[in-house]
Every structure is written in structure tokens, then in C-alpha cells.
TIROBA-946827 format. One record per residue (C-alpha): y, x, z; residue in one letter; chain; residue number from 0. Coordinates in Angstrom, 3 decimals, always signed. Layout:
residues N
> yy/xx/zz/residuo/cadena/num
> Y/X/Z/A/A/NUM
...
This chain:
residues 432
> yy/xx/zz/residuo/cadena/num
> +95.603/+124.296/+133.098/X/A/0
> +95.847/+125.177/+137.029/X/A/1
> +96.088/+128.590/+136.087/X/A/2
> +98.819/+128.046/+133.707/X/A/3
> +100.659/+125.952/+136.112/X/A/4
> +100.544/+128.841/+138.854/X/A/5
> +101.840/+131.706/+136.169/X/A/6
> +104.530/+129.493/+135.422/X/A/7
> +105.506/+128.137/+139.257/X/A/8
> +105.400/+132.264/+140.066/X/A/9
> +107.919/+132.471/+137.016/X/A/10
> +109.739/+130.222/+138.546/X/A/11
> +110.204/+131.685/+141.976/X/A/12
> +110.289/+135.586/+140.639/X/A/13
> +112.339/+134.821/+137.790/X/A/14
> +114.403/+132.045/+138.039/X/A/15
> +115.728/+129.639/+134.552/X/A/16
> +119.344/+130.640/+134.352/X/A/17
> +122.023/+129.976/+131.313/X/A/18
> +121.963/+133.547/+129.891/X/A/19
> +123.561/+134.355/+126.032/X/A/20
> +122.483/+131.168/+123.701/X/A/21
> +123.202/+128.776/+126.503/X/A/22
> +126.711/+130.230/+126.832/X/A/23
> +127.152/+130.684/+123.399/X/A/24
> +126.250/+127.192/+122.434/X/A/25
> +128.488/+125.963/+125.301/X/A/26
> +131.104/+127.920/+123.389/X/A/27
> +130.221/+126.489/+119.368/X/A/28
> +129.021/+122.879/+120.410/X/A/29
> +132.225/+120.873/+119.359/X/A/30
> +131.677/+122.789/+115.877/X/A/31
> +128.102/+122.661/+115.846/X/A/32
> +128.446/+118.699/+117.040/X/A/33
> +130.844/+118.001/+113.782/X/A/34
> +128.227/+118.965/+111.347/X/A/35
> +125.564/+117.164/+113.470/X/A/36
> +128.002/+114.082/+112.728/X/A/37
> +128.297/+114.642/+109.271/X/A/38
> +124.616/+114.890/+108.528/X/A/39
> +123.559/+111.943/+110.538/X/A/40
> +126.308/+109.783/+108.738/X/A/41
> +124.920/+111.011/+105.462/X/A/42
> +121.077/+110.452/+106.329/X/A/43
> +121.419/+107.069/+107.677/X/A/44
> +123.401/+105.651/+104.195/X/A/45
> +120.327/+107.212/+102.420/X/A/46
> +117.055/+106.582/+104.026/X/A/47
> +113.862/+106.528/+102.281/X/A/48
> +110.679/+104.822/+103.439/X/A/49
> +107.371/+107.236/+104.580/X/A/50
> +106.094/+110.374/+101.821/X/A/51
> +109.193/+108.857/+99.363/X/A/52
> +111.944/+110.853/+101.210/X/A/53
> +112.672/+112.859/+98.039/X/A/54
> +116.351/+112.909/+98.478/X/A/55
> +115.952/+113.831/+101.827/X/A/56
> +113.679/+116.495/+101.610/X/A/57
> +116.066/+117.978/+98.591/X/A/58
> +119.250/+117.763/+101.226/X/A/59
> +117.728/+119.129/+104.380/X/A/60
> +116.754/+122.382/+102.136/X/A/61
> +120.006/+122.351/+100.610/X/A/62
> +121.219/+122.208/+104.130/X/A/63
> +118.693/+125.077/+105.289/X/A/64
> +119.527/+127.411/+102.416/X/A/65
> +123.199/+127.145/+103.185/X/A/66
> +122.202/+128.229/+106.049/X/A/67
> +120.818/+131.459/+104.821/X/A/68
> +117.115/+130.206/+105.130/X/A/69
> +114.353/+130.083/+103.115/X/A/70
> +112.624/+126.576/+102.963/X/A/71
> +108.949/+125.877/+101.940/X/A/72
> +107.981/+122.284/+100.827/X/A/73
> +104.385/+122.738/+100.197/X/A/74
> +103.292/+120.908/+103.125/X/A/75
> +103.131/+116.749/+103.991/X/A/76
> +104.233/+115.844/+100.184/X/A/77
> +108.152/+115.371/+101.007/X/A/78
> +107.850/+117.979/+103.989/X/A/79
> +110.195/+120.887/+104.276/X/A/80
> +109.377/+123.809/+106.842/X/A/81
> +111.415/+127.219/+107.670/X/A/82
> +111.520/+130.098/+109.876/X/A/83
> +114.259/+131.566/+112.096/X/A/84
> +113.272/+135.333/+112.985/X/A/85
> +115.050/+136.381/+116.208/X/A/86
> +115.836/+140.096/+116.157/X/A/87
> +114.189/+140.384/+119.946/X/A/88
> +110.080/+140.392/+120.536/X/A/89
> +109.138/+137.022/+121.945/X/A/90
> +107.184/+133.536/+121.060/X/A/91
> +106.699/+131.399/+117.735/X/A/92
> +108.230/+128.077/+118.940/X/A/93
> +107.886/+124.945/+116.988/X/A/94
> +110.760/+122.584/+116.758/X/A/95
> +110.040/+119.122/+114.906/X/A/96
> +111.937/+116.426/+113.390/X/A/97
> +110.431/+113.826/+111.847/X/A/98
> +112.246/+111.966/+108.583/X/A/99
> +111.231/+108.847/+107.338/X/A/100
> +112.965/+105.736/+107.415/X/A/101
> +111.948/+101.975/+107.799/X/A/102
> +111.826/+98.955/+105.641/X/A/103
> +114.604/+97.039/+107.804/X/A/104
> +117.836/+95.665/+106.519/X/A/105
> +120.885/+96.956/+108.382/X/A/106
> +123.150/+94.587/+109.950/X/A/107
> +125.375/+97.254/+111.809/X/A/108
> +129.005/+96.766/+110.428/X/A/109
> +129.708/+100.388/+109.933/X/A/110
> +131.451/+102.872/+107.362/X/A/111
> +128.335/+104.668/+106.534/X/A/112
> +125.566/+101.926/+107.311/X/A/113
> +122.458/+101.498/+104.849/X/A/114
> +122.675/+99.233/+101.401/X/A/115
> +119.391/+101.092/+100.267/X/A/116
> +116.762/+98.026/+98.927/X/A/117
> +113.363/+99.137/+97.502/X/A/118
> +110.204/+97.278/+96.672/X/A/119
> +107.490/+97.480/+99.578/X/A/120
> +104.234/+95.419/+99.600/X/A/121
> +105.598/+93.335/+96.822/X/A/122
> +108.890/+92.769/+98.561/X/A/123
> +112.253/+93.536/+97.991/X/A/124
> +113.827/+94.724/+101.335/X/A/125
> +116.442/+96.556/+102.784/X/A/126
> +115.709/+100.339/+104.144/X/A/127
> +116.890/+101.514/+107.423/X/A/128
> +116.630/+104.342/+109.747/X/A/129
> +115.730/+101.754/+112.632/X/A/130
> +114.280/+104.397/+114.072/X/A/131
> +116.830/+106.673/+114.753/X/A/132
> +114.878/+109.158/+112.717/X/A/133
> +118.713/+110.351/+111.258/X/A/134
> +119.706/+111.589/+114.509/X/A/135
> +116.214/+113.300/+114.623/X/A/136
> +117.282/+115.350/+111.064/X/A/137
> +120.883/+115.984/+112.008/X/A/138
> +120.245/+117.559/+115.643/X/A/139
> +117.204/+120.096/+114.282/X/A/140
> +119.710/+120.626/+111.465/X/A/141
> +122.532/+121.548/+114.265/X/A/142
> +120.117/+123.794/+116.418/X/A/143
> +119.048/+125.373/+112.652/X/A/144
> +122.694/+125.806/+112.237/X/A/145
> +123.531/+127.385/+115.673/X/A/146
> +120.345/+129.565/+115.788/X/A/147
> +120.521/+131.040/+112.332/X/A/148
> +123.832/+132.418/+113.629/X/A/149
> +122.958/+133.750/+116.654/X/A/150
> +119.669/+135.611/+115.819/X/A/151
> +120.799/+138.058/+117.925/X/A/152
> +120.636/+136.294/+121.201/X/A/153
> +117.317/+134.784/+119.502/X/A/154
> +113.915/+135.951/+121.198/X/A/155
> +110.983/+135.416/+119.261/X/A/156
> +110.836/+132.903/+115.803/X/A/157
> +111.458/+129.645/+115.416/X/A/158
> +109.644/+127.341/+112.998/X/A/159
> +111.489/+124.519/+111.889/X/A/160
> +109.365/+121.458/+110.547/X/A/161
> +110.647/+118.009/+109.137/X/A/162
> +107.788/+115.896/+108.704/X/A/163
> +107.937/+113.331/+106.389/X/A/164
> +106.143/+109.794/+107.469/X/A/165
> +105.868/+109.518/+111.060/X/A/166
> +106.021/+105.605/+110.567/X/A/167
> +102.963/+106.121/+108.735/X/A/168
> +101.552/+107.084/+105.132/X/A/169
> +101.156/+103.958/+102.668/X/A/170
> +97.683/+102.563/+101.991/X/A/171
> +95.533/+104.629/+100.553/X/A/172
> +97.936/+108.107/+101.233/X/A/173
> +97.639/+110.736/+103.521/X/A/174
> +101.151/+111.846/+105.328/X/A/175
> +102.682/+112.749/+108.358/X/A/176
> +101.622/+115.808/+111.203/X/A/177
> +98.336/+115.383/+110.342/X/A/178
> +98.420/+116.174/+106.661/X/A/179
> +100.347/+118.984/+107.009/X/A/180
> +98.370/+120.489/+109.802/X/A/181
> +95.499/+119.695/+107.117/X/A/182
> +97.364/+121.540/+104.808/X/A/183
> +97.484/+124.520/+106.909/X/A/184
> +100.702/+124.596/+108.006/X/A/185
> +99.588/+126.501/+111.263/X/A/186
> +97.417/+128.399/+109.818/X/A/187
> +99.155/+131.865/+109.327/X/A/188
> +101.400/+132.094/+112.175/X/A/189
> +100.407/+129.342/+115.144/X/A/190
> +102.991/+128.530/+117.629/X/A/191
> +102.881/+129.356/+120.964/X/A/192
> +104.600/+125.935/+122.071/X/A/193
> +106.255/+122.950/+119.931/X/A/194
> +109.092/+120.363/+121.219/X/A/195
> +109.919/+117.615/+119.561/X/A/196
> +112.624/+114.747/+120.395/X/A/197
> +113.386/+110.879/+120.238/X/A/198
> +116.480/+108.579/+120.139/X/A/199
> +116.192/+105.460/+122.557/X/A/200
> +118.582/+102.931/+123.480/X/A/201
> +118.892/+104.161/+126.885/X/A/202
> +122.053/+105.210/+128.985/X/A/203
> +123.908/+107.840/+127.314/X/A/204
> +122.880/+111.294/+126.819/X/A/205
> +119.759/+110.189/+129.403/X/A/206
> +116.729/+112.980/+129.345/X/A/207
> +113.234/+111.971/+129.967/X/A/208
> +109.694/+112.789/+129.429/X/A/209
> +106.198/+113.119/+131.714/X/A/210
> +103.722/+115.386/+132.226/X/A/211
> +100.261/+114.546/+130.541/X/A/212
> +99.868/+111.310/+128.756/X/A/213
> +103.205/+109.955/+127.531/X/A/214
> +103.124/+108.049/+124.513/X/A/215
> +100.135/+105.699/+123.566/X/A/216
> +96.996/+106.133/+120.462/X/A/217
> +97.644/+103.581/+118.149/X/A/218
> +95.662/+102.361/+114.926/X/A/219
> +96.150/+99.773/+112.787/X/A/220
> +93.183/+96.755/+112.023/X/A/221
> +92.870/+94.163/+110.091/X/A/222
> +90.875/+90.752/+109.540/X/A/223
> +90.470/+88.914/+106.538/X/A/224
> +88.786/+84.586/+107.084/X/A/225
> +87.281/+83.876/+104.078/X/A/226
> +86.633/+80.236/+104.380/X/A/227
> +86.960/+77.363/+101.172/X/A/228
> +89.561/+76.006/+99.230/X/A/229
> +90.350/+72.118/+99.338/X/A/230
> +92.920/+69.957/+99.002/X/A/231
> +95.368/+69.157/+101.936/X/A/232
> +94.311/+65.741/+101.874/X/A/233
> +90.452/+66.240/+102.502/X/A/234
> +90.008/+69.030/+105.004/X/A/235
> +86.569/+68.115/+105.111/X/A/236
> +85.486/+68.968/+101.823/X/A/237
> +86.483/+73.015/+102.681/X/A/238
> +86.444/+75.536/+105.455/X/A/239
> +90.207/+76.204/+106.802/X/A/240
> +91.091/+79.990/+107.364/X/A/241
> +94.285/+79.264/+109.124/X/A/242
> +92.854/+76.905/+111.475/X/A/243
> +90.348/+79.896/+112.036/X/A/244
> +92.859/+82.979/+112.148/X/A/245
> +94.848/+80.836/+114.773/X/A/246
> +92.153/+80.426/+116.852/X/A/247
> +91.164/+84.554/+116.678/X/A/248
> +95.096/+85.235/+117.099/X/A/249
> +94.923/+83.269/+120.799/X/A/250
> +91.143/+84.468/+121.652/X/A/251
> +92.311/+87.994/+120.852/X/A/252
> +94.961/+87.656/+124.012/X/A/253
> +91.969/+87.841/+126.531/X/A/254
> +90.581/+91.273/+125.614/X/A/255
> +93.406/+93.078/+127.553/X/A/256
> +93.599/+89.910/+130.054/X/A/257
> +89.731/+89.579/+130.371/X/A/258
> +87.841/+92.066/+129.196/X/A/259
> +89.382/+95.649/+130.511/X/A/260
> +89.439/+96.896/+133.657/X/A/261
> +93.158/+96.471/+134.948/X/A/262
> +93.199/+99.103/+137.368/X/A/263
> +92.041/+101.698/+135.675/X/A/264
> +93.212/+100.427/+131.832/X/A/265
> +96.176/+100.452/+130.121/X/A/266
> +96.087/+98.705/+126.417/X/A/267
> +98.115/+96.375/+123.802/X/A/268
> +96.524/+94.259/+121.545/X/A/269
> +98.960/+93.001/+118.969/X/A/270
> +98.854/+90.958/+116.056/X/A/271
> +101.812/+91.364/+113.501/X/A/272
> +101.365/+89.900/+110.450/X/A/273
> +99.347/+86.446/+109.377/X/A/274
> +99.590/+85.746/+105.934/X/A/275
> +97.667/+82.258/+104.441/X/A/276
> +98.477/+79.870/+101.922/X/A/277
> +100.819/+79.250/+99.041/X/A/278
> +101.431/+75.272/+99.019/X/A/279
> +101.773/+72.541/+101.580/X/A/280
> +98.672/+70.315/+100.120/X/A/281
> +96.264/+73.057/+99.845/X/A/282
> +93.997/+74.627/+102.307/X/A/283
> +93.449/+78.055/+101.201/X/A/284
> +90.503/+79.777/+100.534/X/A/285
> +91.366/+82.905/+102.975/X/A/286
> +93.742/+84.482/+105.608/X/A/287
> +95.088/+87.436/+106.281/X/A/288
> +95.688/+89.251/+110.290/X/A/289
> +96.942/+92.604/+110.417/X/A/290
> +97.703/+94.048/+114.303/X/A/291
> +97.997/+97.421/+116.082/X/A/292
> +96.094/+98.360/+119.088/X/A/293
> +97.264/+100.985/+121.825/X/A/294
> +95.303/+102.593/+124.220/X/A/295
> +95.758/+105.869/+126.599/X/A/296
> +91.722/+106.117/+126.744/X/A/297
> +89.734/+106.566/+123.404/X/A/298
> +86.830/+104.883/+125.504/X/A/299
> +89.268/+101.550/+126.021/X/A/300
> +89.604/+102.038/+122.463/X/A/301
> +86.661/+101.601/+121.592/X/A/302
> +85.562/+99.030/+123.427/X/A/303
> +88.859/+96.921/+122.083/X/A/304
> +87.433/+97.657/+118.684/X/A/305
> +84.033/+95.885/+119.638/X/A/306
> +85.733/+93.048/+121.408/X/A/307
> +88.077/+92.637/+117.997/X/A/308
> +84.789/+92.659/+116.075/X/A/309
> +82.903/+90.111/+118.150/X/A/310
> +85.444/+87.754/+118.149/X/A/311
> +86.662/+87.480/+114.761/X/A/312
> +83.452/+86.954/+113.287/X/A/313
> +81.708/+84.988/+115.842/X/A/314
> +84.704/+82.347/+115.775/X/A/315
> +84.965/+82.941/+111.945/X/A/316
> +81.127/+81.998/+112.216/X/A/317
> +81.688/+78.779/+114.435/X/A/318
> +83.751/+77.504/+112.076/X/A/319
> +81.530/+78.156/+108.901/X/A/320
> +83.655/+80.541/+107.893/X/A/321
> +83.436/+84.553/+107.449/X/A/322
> +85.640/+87.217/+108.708/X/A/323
> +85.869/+90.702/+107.760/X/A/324
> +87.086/+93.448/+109.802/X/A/325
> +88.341/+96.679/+109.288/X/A/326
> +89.872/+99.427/+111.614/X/A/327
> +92.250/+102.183/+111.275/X/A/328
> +93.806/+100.747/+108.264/X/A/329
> +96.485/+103.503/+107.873/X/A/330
> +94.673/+106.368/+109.972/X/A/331
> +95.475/+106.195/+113.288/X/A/332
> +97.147/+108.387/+115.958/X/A/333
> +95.731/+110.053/+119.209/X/A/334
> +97.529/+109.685/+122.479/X/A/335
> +100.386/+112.099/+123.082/X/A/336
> +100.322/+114.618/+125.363/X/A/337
> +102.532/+116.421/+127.068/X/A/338
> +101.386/+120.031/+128.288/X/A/339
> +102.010/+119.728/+131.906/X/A/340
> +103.001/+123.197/+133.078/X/A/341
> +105.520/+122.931/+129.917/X/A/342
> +106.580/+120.100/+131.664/X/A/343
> +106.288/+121.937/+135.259/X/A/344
> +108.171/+124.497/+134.000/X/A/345
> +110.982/+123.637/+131.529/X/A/346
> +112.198/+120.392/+133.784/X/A/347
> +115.259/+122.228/+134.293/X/A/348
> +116.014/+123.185/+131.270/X/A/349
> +116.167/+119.468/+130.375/X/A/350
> +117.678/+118.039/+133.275/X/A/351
> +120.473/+120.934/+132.256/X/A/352
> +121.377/+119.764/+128.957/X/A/353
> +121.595/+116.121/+130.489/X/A/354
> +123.810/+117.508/+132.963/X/A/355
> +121.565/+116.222/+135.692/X/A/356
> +120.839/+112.993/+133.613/X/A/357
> +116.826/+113.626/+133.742/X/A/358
> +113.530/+112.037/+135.172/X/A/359
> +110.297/+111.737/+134.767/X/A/360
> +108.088/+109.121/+133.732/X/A/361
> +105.928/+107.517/+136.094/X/A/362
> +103.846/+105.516/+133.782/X/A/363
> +103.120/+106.506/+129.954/X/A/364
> +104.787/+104.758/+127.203/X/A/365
> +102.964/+102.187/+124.779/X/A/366
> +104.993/+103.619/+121.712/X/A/367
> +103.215/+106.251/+119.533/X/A/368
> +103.928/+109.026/+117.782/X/A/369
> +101.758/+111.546/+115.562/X/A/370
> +103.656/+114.357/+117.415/X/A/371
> +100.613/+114.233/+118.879/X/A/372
> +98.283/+116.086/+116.250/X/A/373
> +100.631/+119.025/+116.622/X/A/374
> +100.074/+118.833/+120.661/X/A/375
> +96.515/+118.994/+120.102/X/A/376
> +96.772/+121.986/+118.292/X/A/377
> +99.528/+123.973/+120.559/X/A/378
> +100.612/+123.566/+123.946/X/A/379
> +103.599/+120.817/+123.188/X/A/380
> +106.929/+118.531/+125.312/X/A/381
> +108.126/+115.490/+123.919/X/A/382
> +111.136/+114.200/+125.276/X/A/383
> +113.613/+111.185/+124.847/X/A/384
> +117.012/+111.139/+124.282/X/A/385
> +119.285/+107.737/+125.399/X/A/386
> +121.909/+107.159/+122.502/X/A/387
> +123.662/+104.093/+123.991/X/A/388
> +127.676/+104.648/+123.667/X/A/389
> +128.955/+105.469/+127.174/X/A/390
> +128.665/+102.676/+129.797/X/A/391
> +126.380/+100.501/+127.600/X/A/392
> +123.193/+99.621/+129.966/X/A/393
> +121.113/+97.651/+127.426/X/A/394
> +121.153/+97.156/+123.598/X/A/395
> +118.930/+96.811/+120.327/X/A/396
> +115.849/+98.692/+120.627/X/A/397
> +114.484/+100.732/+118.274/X/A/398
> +113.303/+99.085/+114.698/X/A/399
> +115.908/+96.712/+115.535/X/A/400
> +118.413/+95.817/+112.295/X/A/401
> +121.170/+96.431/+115.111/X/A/402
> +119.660/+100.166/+116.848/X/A/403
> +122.601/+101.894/+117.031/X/A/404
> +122.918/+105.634/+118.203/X/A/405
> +126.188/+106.719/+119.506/X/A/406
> +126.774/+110.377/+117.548/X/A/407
> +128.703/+111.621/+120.514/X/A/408
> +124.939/+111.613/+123.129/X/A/409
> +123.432/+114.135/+120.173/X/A/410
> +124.900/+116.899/+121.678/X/A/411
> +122.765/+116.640/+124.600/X/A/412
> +119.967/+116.415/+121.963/X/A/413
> +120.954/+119.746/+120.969/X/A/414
> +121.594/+121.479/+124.231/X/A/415
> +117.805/+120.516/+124.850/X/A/416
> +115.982/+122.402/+121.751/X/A/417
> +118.187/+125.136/+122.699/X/A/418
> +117.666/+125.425/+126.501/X/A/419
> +113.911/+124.933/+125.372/X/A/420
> +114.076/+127.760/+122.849/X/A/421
> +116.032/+130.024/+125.400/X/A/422
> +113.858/+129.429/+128.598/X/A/423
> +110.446/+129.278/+127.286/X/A/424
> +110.993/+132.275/+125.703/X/A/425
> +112.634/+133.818/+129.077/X/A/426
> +109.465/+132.592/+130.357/X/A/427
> +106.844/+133.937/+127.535/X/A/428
> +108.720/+137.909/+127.909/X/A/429
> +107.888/+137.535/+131.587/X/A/430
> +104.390/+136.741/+132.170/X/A/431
């Protein structure tokens, strides 16, 4: 790492990141490129579809990608579509990723194009949603797709373009997401030399961030299930109560981050999201139901908060004369994501650029995940965030929110990025 840090600082200094043709050119076709970015965004957020079920979408991003001129392959992540853009000058394979899924959220954004998708998901009917801001994500690779397929000329090295379906995560019992297709191969023939990838926030508009090293948090999913015995409301004392139980793991769970970690050297989140018990208000039921994430920047924090989880649930469930089960990483689980820091080092600029000096870096890492992260492991990769607030806007509905709203106008600096990334790493990669 300190040796790829001092190629790319004597880059730097010998060679220094300047706008050369795509830069210019793309300051010349952005209000173009930007009105198809529009388009597409408006189209994919009326039509989302929840993780390895984005069918539709899959069939209009390589309707989208043809049009283009491109061939499309959809043999990897199940509702996964992946092409290449060959430059006509020697230089790197970069990676650009978008990833597609939606979320089971019912829109309450007032607008022309918002969602009235419903589906069925764990027995529910619900509203679908691109909370996530996933739409944008689709719409700006589609716009640098669109620019770059045009301007091959300009264009040193390839480009491989990958939407990857279920970044929210696969259903029970599926595989999905990065990891699948990286299990299907998808690197295997031609392995990039670098991948970038890109998120919506609601932060100030057209606002560039990221950090070196560890940015965005591991998370897996666990779960408990209190089996204790069925009585009537009436006569407590004749069963064992699992909600009386589950409450009392909920609160003891609160101390492991509190109690149990080392503070100053530990960063973690313990959460519990769903409790399920119960169908009547005179009956105790016979069991309960806790589902929760836990994030972690350490695997070894990890692992203790997996031993802590275990200890607790059953040795309460077991003071109580009930039983609980646990199990961990429910739905797989991703690692911590990490940024490549003399990517980072290096290509600062070239961010801090397309924000027009709207850019900084992270101090501390984010507790958000993202399975970006598999394809870091694999390939030297930057993750960045993108603020979509409308202009002026400080603070507003974050992200999963039935009110995350991304002002269309801050994807153009969305675009500039994965093209000043493209250009400059590339610059770089000729020079060493």
C-alpha cells in the first residue's frame, strides 16, 4: 500500500490531473446527457422492484444499453445485467457499478412520476419504493454509458458496466447481490484494475464525499426466537411468557455496545428491528420473534457481539424457564467497505472537481453498509456519496424514508464523477 501511495503522489507531482478531452467534452454534452439521466430516473422510480425480482428493470436497462450500441450479458446475479465499453486507446479495465433494487416502502412523495407499485412481501401487502435512491444510481451509470459509448475515442482503456441486482439484500433462502455474481465469475475473464461505485444521500446539493480505508460498516442480520408456553391472559402462571422474555433481551441487548466493547478502540450498532408475538389480547403466546442487524468496522468486535447476543438471549430465556434460539447471518452478511487509500490519495481531485469544490473527506467511517464491498475485496475500489437535497435545503428525509427525495438536477455532478474517475485513473494507469 505505501508503495502504491508513493507511485501515485510522484504521479501527482510529475504529471499533474488536468481536464483533458472527456472532461471537456462532457462539459460540452452534459445538459443533453443530464435530460436522459432525467428521463430514466423518472421512469425507474414509478417502477421499482424489490431485491433478485427486478425483471422489468433488468429488461429496460439492456434495452437502454443496446440502444446504445452495446452488447449486454445477464448471466450473472439472477436479474443482473453487465456490459463493456472498449476505448479505442491502450489503458485500464475500470469497473463502474450501480446497484438496482428497490425497497418495500410506500411512497408518500406527491409527485408526477412517484411509485403506486404494491407486491406481497413476508405475507404482506406493501407498497415498493426506491427509498434508497437506487433510481438515481441506474439513471447516472446509464448517462456515463450514454456519454462514453459516444466518445470511445477520447476513451482509454474499457469500461465494465455492472448493475447489480439486490444490494438491499437477497430473500431468505436466495443468493443475490455482488457476491453472487462475483461467485458467478463475473471477474473471472477480464479483472478490473479499479471499480467506483456511487450513493445518493440527503446531503447539501451536489456535495462529494468519501474516506480513505474503512468507510461504510459489516453488517449481518440475527435473529432470536423465545419459545416459552401458551396460557390464557388471565392465568400467566399456568405458562411461560415470550414477550415478557424478548422485552427483557431487547433492553439487556443495549449494554453490549454500552458495556461490553472497548469504546476507544470500538465502533459497533446493535439493533433490534422487528419483534413479532402474539395474535389476541387474552392469550400469552407460546413464542416470540426478534430480528436485528449488527454493524461493526472490526470482524473481531463482531464476533465478540455475536457471543454477547448468544449469552444473553438464552441465559435470560433460561431465567425465565423459557428457551431461546439464535441464529446469525440470517440473509448472508456483508464485510466492511473499503476504500483503497491511494485511490483515494490520488483521485481526490477528480472528485472535488465534479463537485466544483463541494468535497471532503470523512473523518470517521459510516455505520451504513453496502456489499460494494465484495467487489473492493477483489480489486482496488472508491466509494463515494453524492448529496441530492434541492439547492439550499440543509436537512431532509433520509434514506429508506417514504419521503427521500433526490433532486434530478445534483445527478449531474454524479456523472461528472464516474467520468473524471474514468478519465484520471486512466491518465494515471498510462503513466506509471
Amino acid at each position: 500500500m505505501k508503495q502504491l501511495l508513493l507511485i501515485f503522489a510522484f504521479l501527482l507531482i510529475s504529471h499533474p490531473i488536468s481536464a483533458d478531452a472527456l472532461k471537456t467534452q462532457l462539459d460540452l454534452d452534459l445538459d443533453g446527457v443530464m435530460a436522459k439521466v432525467t428521463d430514466w430516473r423518472h421512469y425507474f422510480h414509478e417502477n421499482p422492484e424489490l431485491s433478485n425480482r427486478e425483471f422489468k428493470t433488468q429488461q429496460s436497462i439492456v434495452q437502454a444499453l443496446n440502444e446504445m450500441g452495446l452488447e449486454t450479458n445477464t448471466d450473472y446475479g439472477i436479474t443482473g445485467v453487465t456490459a463493456f465499453i472498449r476505448g479505442q486507446n491502450p489503458g485500464p479495465l475500470i469497473a463502474l457499478r450501480a446497484d438496482i433494487d428497490a425497497l418495500p416502502v410506500t411512497e408518500k412523495l406527491n409527485l408526477p412520476f412517484s411509485s403506486k407499485v404494491k407486491t406481497t412481501y413476508q405475507g404482506n401487502e406493501v407498497g415498493v419504493m426506491h427509498a434508497c435512491g437506487h433510481d438515481a444510481h441506474i439513471a447516472v451509470l446509464l448517462g456515463v454509458a450514454s456519454f462514453l459509448s459516444k466518445n470511445t475515442d477520447k476513451l482509454n482503456g474499457d469500461i465494465l458496466l455492472i448493475f447489480q441486482p439486490a444490494e438491499e439484500g437477497a430473500p431468505e433462502g436466495e443468493e443475490g447481490g455482488a457476491e453472487l455474481m462475483l461467485k458467478q465469475g463475473l471477474f473471472d475473464a477480464e479483472k478490473p484494475d479499479a471499480i467506483f461505485g456511487m450513493h445518493v444521500s440527503n446531503a447539501p446539493h451536489g456535495q462529494i464525499w468519501t474516506k480513505p480505508g474503512p468507510f461504510m460498516a459489516s453488517a449481518e442480520a440475527y435473529r432470536i426466537v423465545i419459545e416459552g408456553k401458551q396460557t390464557h391472559g388471565s392465568r400467566p402462571w399456568n405458562g411461560v411468557d415470550p414477550i415478557v422474555v424478548a422485552s427483557d433481551i431487547v433492553s439487556s441487548l443495549q449494554t453490549i455496545v454500552s458495556r461490553r466493547l472497548n469504546l476507544l478502540d470500538s465502533q459497533a450498532v446493535v439493533t433490534v428491528g422487528i419483534m413479532k408475538a402474539g395474535t389476541r389480547n387474552n392469550i400469552i403466546p407460546a413464542s416470540a420473534f426478534l430480528e436485528g442487524t449488527i454493524r461493526t468496522f472490526e470482524d473481531s468486535y463482531a464476533d465478540q457481539i455475536r457471543n454477547e447476543i448468544k449469552i444473553i438471549a438464552e441465559n435470560i430465556a433460561e431465567a425465565h424457564h423459557a428457551k431461546a434460539n439464535v441464529q446469525f447471518k440470517v440473509y448472508g452478511g456483508y464485510p466492511v467497505t473499503v476504500n483503497d487509500e491511494g485511490l483515494v490519495e490520488t483521485l481526490s481531485s477528480s472528485l472535488s472537481l465534479a463537485a466544483n469544490g463541494n468535497y471532503y473527506e470523512a473523518k470517521v467511517p459510516r455505520t451504513g453498509a453496502e456489499d460494494f464491498s465484495f467487489f473492493a475485496q477483489q480489486v482496488p475500489g472508491l466509494f463515494f456519496y453524492l448529496g441530492v437535497n434541492p439547492p439550499g435545503v440543509e436537512e431532509s428525509p433520509t434514506n429508506h424514508s417514504p419521503y427521500f427525495y433526490v433532486d434530478d438536477d445534483a445527478l449531474g455532478n454524479g456523472v461528472k464523477a464516474f467520468v473524471n474517475l474514468v478519465d484520471d485513473f486512466s491518465y494515471i494507469y498510462n503513466n506509471q
